[in-house]
SERO-4910 file (N, C-alpha, C, O; in steps of 0.05 Angstrom, whole numbers):
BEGIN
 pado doro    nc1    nc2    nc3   cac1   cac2   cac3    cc1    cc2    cc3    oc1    oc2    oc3
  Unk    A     37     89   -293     24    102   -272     39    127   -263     27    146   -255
  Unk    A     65    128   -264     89    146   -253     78    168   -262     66    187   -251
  Unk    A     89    159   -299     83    188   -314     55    196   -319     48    219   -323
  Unk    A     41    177   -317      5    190   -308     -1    212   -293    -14    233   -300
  Unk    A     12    205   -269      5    221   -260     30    250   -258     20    272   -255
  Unk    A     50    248   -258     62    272   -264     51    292   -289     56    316   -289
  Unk    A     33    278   -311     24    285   -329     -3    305   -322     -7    325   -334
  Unk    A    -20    296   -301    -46    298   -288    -37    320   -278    -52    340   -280
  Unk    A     -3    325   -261    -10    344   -242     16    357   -248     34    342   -241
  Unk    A     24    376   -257     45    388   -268     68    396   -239     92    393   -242
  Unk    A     57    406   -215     72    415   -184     84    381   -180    107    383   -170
  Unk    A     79    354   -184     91    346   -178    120    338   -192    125    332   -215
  Unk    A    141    340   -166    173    342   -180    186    314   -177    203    310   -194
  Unk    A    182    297   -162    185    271   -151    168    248   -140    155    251   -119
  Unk    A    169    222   -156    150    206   -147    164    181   -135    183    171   -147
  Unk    A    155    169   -108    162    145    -96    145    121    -94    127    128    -79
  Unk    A    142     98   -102    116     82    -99    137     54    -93    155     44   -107
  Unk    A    125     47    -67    134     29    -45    113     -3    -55     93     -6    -69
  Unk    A    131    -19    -41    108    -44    -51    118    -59    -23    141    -61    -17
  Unk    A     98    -68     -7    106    -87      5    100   -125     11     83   -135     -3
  Unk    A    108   -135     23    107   -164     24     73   -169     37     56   -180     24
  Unk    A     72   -160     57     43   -164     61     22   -140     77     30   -123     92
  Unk    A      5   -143     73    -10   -124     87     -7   -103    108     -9    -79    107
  Unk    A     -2   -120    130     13   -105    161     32    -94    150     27    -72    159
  Unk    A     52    -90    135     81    -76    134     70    -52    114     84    -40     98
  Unk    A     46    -47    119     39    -24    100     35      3    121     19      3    140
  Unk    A     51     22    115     51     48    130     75     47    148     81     62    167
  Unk    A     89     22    136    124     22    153    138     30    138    157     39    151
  Unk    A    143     36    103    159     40     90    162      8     78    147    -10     86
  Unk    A    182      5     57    167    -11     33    194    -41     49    216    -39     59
  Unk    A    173    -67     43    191    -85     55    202   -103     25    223   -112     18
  Unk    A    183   -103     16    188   -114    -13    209   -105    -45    221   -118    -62
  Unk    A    200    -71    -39    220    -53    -56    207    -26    -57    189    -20    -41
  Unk    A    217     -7    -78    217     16    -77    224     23   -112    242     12   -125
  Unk    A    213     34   -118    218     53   -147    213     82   -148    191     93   -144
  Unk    A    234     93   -154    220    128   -146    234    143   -174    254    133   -184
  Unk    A    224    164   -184    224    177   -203    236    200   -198    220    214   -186
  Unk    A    256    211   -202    268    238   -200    292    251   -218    296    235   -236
  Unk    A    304    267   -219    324    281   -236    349    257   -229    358    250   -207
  Unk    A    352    251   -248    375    235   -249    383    207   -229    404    193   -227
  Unk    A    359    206   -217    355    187   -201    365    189   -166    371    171   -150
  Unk    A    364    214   -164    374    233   -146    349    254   -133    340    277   -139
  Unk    A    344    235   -113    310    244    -97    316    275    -90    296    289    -86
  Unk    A    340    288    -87    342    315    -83    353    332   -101    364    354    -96
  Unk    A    350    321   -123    356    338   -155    341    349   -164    339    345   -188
  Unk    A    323    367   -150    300    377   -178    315    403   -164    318    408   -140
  Unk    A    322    415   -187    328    452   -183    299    467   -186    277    457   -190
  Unk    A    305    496   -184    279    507   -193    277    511   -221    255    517   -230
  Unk    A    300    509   -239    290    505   -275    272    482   -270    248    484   -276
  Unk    A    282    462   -261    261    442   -263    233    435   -261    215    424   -272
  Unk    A    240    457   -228    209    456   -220    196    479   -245    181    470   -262
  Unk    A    203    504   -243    178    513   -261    182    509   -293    167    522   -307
  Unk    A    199    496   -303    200    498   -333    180    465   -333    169    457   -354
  Unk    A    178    451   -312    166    411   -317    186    396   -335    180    373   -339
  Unk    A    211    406   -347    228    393   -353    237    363   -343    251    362   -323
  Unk    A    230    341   -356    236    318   -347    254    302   -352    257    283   -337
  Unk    A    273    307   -378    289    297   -393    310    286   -379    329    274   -391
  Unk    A    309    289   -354    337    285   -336    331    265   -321    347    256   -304
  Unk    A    305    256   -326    286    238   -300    293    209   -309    294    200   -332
  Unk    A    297    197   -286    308    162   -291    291    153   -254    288    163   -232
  Unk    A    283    130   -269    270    105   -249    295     97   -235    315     92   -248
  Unk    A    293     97   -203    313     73   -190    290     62   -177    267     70   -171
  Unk    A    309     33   -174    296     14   -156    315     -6   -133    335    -21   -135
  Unk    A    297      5   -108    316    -10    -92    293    -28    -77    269    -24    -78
  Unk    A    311    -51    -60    297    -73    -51    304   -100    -57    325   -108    -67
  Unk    A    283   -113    -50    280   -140    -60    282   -152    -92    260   -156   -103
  Unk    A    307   -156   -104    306   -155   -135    292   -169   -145    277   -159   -162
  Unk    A    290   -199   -140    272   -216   -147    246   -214   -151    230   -227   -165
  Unk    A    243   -197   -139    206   -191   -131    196   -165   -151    174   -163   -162
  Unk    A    218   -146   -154    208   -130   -171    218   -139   -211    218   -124   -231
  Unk    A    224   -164   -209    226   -164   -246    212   -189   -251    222   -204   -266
  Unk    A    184   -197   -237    173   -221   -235    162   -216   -256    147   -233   -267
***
């Protein structure tokens, strides 16, 4: 889904996708976990080579949160 859509839309430089435990905790920020896509796994690493060349080679998944829940 990540690279889907980075693929779909070339301006995007960083992706975050939150999961949470139940319904209500949605639009609080993620209670369950978090996986976000960026340069080196560093949400404030995209230079401007990056941004206008779409260079992704540097891009790594982190995941923070609830561990259990995200390797079910």
């Amino acid at each position: 889904m990540v690279l889907d859509k980075s693929e779909e839309n070339p301006d995007i430089d960083e992706i975050a996708v939150m999961a949470t435990h139940r319904e209500a905790d949605v639009g609080s920020g993620y209670s369950a976990g978090m996986v976000e896509w960026c340069p080196n796994g560093d949400w404030a690493g995209v230079t401007s080579t990056i941004a206008s060349t779409n260079d992704r080679s540097s891009y790594e998944f982190t995941y923070k949160g609830d561990g259990h829940l995200l390797y079910r």
